[in-house]
DRENNUMI-202428 format. One line per field, with one value per atom (N, C-alpha, C, CB): residue number from 1; x, y, z; residue in one letter. Coordinates in steps of 0.2 Angstrom, whole numbers. Glycine has a CB too. Layout:
N
seq: c(NUM:...);
xx: c(X:...);
yy: c(Y:...);
zz: c(Z:...);
type: c(a:...);
//
This chain:
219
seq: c(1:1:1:1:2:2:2:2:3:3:3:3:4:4:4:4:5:5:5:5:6:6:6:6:7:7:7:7:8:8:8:8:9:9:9:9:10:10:10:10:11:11:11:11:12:12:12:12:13:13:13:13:14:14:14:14:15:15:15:15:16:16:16:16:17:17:17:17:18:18:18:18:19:19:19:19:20:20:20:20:21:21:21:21:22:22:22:22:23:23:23:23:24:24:24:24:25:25:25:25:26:26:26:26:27:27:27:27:28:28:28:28:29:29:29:29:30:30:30:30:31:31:31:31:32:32:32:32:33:33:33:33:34:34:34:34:35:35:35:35:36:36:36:36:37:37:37:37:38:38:38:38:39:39:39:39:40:40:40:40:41:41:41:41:42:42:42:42:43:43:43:43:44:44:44:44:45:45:45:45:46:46:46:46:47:47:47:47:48:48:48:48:49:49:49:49:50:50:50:50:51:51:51:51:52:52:52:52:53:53:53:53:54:54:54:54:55:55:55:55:56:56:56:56:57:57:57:57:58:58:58:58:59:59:59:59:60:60:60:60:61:61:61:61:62:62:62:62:63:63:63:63:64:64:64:64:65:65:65:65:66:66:66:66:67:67:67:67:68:68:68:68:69:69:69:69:70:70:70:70:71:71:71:71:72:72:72:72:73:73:73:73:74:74:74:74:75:75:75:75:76:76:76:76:77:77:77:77:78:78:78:78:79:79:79:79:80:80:80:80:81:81:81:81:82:82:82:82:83:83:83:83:84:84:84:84:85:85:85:85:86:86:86:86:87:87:87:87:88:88:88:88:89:89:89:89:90:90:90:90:91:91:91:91:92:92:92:92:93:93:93:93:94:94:94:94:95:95:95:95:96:96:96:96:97:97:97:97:98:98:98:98:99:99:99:99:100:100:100:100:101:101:101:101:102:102:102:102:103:103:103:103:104:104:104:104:105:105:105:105:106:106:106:106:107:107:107:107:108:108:108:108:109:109:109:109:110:110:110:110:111:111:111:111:112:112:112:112:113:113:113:113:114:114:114:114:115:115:115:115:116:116:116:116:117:117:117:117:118:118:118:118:119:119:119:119:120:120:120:120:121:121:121:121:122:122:122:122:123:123:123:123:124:124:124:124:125:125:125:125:126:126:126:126:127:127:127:127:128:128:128:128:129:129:129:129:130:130:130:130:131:131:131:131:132:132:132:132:133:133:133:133:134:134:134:134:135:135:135:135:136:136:136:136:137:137:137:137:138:138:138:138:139:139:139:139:140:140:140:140:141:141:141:141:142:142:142:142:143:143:143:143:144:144:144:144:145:145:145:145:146:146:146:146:147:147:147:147:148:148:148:148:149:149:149:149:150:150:150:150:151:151:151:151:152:152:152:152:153:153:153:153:154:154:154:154:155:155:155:155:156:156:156:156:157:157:157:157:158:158:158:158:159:159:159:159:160:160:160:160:161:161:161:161:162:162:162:162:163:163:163:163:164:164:164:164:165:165:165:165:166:166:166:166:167:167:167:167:168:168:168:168:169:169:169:169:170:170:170:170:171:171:171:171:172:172:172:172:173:173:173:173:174:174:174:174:175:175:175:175:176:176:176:176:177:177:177:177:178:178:178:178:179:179:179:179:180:180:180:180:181:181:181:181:182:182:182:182:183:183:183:183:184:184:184:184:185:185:185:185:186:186:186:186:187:187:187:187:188:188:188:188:189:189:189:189:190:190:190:190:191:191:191:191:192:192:192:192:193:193:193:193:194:194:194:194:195:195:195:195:196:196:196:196:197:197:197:197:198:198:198:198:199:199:199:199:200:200:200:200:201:201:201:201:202:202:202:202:203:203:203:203:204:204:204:204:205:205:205:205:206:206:206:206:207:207:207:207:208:208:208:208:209:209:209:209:210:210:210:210:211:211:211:211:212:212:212:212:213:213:213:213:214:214:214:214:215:215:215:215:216:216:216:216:217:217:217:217:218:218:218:218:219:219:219:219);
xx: c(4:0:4:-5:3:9:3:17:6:4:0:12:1:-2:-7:2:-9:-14:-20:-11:-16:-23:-24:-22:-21:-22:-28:-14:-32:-36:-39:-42:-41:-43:-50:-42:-51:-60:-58:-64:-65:-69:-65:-77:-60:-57:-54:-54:-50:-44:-37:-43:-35:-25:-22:-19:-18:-13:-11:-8:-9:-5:-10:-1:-15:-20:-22:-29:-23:-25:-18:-33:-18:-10:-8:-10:-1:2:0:10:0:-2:-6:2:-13:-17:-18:-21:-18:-22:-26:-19:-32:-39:-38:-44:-46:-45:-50:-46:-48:-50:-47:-58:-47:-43:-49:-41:-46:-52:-52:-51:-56:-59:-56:-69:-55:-51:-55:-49:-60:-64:-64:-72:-64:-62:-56:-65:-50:-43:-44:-38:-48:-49:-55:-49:-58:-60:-56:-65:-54:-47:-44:-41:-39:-37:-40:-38:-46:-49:-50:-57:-51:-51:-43:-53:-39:-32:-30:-27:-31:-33:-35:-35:-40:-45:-42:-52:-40:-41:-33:-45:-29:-22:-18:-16:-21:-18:-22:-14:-29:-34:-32:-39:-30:-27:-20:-27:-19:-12:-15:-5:-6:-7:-8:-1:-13:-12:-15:-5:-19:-19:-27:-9:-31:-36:-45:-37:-45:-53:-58:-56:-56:-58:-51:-60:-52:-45:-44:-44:-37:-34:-30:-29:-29:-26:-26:-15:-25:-27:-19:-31:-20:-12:-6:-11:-8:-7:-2:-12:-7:-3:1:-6:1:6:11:5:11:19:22:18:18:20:23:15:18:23:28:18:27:31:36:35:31:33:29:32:27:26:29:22:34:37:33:38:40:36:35:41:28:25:18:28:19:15:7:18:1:-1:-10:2:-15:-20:-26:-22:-30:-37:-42:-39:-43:-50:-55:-54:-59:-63:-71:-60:-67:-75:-74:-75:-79:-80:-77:-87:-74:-73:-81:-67:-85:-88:-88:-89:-91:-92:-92:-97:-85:-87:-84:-93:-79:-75:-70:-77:-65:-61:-55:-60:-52:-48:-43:-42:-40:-37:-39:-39:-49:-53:-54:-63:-52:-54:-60:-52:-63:-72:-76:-74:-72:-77:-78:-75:-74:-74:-78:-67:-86:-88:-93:-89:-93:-98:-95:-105:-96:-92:-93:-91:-88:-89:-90:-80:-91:-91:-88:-89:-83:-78:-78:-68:-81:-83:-89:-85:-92:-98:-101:-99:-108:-110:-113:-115:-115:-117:-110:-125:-103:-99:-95:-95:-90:-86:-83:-80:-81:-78:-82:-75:-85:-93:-96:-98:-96:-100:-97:-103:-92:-85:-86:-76:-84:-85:-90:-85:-95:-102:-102:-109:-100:-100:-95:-99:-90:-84:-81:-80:-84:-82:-85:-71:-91:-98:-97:-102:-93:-93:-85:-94:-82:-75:-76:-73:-69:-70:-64:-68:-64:-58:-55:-54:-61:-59:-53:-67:-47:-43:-38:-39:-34:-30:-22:-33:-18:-13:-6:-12:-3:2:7:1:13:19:23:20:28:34:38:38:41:47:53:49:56:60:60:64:54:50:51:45:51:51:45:59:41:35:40:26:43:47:42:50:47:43:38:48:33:27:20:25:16:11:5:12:0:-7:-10:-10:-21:-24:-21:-33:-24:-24:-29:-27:-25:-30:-37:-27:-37:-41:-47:-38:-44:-51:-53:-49:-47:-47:-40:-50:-40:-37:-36:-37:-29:-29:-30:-24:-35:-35:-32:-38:-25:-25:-23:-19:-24:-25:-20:-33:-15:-9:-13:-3:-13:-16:-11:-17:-4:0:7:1:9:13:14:17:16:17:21:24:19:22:24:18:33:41:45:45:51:56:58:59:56:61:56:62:50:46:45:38:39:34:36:28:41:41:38:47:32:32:30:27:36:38:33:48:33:29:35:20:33:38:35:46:34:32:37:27:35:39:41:38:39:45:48:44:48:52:49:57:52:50:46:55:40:38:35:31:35:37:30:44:29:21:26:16:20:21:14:27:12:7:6:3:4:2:-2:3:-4:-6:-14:-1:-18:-26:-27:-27:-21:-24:-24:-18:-31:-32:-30:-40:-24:-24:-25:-20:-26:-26:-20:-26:-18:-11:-11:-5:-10:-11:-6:-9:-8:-4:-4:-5:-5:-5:3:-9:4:14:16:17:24:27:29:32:28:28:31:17:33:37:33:49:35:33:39:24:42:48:47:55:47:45:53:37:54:62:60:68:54:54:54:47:56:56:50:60:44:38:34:35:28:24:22:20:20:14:8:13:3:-3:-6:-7:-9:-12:-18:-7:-24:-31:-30:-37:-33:-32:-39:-24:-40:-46:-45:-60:-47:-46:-55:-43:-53:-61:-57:-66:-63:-65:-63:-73:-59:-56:-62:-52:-66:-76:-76:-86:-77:-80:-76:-79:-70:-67:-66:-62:-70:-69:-75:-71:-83:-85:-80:-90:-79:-73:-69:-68:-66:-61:-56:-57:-56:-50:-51:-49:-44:-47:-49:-44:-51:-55:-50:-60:-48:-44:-42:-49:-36:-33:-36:-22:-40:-41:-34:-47:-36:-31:-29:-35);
yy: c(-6:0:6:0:10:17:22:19:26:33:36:38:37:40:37:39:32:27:27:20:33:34:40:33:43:52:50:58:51:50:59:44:59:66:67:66:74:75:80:78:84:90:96:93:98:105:105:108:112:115:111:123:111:107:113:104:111:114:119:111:122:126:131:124:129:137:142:135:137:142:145:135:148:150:146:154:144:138:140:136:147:151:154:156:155:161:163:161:169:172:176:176:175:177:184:171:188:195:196:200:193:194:190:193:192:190:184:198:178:175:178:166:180:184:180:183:184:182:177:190:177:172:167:174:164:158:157:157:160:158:155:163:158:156:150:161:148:144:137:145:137:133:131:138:137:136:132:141:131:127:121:129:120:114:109:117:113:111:109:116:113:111:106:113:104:98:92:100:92:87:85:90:89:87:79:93:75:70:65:69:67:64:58:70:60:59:57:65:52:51:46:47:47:45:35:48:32:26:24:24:30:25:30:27:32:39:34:46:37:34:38:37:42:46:45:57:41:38:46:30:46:53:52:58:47:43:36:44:33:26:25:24:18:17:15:11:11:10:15:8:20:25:28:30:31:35:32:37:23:19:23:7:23:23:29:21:32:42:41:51:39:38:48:30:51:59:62:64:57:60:60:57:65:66:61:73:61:58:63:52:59:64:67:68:69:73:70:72:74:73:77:74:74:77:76:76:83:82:82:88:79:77:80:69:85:90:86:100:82:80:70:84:69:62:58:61:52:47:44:42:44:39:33:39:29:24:19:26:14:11:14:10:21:23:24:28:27:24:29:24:27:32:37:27:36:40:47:37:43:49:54:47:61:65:67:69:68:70:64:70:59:55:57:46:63:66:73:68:72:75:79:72:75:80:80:78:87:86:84:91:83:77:82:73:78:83:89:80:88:90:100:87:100:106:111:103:116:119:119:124:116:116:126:111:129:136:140:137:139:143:147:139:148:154:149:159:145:141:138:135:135:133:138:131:146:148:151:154:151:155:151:154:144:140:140:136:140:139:146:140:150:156:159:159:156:156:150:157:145:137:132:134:131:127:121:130:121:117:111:121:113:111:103:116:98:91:91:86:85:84:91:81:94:99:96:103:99:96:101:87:99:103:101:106:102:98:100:98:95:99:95:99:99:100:97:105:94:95:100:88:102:107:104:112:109:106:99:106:98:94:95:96:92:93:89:89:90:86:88:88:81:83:85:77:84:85:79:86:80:77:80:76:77:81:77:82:79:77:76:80:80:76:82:75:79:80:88:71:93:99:99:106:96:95:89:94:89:85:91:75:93:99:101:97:106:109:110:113:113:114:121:112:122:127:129:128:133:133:140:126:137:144:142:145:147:148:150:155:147:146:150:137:146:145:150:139:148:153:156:152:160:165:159:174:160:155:160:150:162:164:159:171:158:157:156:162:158:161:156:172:153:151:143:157:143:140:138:143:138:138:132:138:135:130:132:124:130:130:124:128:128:124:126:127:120:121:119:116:125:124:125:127:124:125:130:122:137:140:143:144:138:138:138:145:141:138:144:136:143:150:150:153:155:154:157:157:152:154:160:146:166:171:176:175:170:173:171:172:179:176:174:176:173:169:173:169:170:173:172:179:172:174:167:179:166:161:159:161:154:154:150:156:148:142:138:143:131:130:124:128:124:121:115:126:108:105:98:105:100:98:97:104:101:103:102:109:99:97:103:93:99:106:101:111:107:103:109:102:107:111:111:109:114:114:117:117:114:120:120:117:129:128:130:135:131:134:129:139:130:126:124:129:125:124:119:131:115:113:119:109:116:121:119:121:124:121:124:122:123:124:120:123:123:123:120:132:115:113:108:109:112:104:105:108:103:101:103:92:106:108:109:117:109:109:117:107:119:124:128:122:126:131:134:123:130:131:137:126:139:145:151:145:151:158:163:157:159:161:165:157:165:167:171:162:172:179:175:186:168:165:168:156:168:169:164:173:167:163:158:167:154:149:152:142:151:155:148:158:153:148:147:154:141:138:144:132);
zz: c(0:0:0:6:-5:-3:-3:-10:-2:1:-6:4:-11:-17:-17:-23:-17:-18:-12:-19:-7:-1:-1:8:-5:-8:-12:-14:-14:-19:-21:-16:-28:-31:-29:-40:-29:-28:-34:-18:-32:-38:-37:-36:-31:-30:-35:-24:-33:-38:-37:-36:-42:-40:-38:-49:-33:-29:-31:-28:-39:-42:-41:-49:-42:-46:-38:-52:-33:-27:-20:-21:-17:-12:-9:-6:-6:-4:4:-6:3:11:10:16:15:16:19:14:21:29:28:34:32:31:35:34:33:34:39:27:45:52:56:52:63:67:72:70:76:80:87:81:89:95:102:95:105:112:117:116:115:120:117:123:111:109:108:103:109:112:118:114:124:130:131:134:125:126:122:125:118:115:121:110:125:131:138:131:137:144:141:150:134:131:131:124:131:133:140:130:143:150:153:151:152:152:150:147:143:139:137:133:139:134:134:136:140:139:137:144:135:132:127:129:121:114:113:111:111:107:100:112:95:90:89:86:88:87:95:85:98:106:108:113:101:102:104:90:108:110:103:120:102:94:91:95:85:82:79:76:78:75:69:81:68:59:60:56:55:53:55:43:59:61:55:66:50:45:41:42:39:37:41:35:49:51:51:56:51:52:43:53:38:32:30:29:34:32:37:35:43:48:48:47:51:52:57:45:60:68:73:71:75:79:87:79:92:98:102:102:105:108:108:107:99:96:99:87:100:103:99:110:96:95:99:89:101:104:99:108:100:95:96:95:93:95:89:91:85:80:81:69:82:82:76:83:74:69:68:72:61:58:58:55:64:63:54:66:56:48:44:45:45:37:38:32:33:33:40:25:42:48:42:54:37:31:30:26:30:27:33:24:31:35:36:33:31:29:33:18:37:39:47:39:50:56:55:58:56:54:59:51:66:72:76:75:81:88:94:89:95:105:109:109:114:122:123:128:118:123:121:121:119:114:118:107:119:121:117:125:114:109:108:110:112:114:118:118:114:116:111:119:113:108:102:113:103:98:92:101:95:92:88:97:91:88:81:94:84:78:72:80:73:67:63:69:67:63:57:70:59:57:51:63:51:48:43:53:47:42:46:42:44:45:43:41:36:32:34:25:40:42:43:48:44:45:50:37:56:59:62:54:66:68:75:70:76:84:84:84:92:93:95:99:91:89:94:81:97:102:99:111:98:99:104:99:105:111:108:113:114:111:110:116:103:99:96:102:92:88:81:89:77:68:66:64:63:58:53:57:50:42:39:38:31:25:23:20:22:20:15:25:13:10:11:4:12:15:10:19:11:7:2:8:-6:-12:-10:-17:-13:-13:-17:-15:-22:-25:-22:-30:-15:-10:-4:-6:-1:5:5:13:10:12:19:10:23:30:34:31:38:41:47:40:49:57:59:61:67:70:76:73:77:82:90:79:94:100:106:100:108:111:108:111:103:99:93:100:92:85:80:85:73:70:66:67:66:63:64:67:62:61:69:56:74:79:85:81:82:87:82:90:79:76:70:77:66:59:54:58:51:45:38:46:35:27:22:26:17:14:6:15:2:-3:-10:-1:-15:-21:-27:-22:-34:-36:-38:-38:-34:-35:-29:-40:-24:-19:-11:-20:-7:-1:1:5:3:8:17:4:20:27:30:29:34:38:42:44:44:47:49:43:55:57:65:53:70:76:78:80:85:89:87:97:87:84:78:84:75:65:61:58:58:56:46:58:45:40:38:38:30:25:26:18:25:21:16:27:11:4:5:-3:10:12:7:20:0:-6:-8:-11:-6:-5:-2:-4:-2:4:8:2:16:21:28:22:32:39:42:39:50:54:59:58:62:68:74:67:80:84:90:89:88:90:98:84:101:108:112:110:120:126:128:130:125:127:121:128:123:119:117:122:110:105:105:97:104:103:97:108:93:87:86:83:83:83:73:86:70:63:62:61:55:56:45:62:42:37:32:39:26:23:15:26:13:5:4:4:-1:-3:-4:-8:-9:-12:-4:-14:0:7:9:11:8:11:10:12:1:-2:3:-11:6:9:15:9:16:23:21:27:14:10:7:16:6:0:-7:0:-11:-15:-19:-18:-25:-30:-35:-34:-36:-40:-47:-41:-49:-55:-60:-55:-63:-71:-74:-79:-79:-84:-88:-89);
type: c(x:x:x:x:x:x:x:x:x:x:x:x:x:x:x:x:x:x:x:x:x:x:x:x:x:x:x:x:x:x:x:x:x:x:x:x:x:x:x:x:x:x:x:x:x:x:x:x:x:x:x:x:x:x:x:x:x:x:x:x:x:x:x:x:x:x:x:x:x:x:x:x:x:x:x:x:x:x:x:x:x:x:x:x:x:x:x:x:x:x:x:x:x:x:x:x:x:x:x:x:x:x:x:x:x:x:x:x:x:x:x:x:x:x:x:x:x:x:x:x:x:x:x:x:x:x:x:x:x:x:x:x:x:x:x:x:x:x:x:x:x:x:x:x:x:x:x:x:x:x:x:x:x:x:x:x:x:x:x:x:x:x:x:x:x:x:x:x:x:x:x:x:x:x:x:x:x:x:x:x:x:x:x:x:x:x:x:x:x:x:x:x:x:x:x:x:x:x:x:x:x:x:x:x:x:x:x:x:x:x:x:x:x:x:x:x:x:x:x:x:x:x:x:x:x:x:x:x:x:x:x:x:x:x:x:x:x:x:x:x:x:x:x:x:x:x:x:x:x:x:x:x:x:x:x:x:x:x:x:x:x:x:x:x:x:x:x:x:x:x:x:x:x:x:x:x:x:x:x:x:x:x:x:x:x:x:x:x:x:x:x:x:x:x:x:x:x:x:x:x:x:x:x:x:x:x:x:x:x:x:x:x:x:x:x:x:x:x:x:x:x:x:x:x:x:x:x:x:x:x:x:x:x:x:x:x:x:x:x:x:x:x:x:x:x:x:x:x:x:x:x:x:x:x:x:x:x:x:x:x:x:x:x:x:x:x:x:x:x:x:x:x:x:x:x:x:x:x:x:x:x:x:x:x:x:x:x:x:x:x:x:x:x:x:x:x:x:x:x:x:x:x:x:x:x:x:x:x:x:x:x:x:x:x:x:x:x:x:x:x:x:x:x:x:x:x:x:x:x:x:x:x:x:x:x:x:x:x:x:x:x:x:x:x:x:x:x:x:x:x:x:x:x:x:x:x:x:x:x:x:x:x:x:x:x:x:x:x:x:x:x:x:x:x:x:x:x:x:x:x:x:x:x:x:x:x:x:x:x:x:x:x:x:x:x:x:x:x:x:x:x:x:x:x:x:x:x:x:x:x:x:x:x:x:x:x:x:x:x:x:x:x:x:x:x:x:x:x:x:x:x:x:x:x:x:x:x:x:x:x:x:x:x:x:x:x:x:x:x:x:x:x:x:x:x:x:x:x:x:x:x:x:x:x:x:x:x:x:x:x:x:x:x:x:x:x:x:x:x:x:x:x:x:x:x:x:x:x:x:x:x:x:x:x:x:x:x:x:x:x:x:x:x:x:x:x:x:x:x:x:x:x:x:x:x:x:x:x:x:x:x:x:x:x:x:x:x:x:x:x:x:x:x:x:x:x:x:x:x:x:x:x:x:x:x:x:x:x:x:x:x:x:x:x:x:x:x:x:x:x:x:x:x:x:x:x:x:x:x:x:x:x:x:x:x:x:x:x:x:x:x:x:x:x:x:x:x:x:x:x:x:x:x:x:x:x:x:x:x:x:x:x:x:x:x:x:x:x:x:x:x:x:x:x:x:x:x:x:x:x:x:x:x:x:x:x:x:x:x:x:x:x:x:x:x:x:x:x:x:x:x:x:x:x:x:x:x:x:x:x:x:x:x:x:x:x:x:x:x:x:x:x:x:x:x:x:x:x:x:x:x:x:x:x:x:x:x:x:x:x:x:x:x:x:x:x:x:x:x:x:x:x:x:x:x:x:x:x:x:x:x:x:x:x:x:x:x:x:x:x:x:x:x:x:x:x:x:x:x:x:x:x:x:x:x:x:x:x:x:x:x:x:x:x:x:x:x:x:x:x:x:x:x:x:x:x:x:x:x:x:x:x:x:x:x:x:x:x:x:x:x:x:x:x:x:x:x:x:x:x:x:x:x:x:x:x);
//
């Protein structure tokens, strides 16, 4: 089984025509940081990879990319579907407890990306590397995340993403919510003495222009 053959294509756009980075033109409101925040609190040793009462990847593949740092640790904010596949993202589709259905997080989403999959909160250890890797096929989704814990530069949180016409460098902090076109091969490092925390859930490219992405470069 290799890895190309669990990428499978959907209806969006190919990699090249939409940004390898995006940042959206609004900021996430300080009460849903602090509710991210008690959600990390609560929950952070809830979740590991290959060990998730809400599974968080199909074990199979993670041995196969095998680019999970140790440690690395996801909160599962949306349930796994019963019966499909752990690969598929789009099969994490409603949220658990762990969430306030009539809170700040919840409300944000609904509001902003409704249409989101595999909503979770992904921790770091410090001085970590997620290599180089590439996820789903853009042309099925994309990745959306949000810096919780720390600024993502060069000097904290760094992740490059690499096209072909070279590397470009996330540079955005702690609140601002960006795309990343992880269609492309991309690493994440975390050069600080602290765990990261980072909010990511995964959506259909159509689904974001509503929120201010742009629109896809025709042929």
């Amino acid at each position: 089984m290799s890895v190309n053959r669990l990428r499978h294509k959907g209806t969006g756009p190919k990699r090249h025509t939409i940004p390898a980075l995006f940042t959206f033109p609004f900021e996430v409101p300080e009460d849903v940081l602090d509710d991210l925040g008690g959600i990390i609190r609560e929950h952070l040793y809830t979740d590991d990879i290959g060990k998730s009462h809400y599974p968080v990847a199909d074990p199979k593949y993670v041995e196969l990319a095998n680019h999970i740092p140790e440690g690395y640790r996801d909160i599962a904010l949306h349930f796994h579907r019963e019966g499909s596949e752990g690969l598929d993202e789009k099969s994490y589709t409603e949220w658990n407890e762990r969430s306030n259905p009539n809170g700040p997080l919840r409300t944000f989403m609904a509001y902003f990306f409704p249409k989101a999959y595999r909503v979770r909160i992904g921790h770091m250890p410090a001085h970590k590397e997620l290599n180089w890797h590439i996820d789903t096929n853009s042309t099925v989704a994309v990745r959306v995340q949000i810096p919780i814990t720390h600024d993502y530069n060069k000097s904290q949180i760094q992740f490059d993403i690499r096209t072909k016409d070279g590397i470009e460098i996330a540079n955005n902090p702690i609140g601002e919510c960006f795309m990343t076109n992880t269609a492309w091969p991309h690493r994440v490092t975390n050069h600080t003495d602290e765990g990261r925390f980072t909010m990511m859930f995964t959506i259909e490219y159509n689904d974001l222009i509503q929120a201010g992405a742009p629109e896809p470069i025709k042929p």
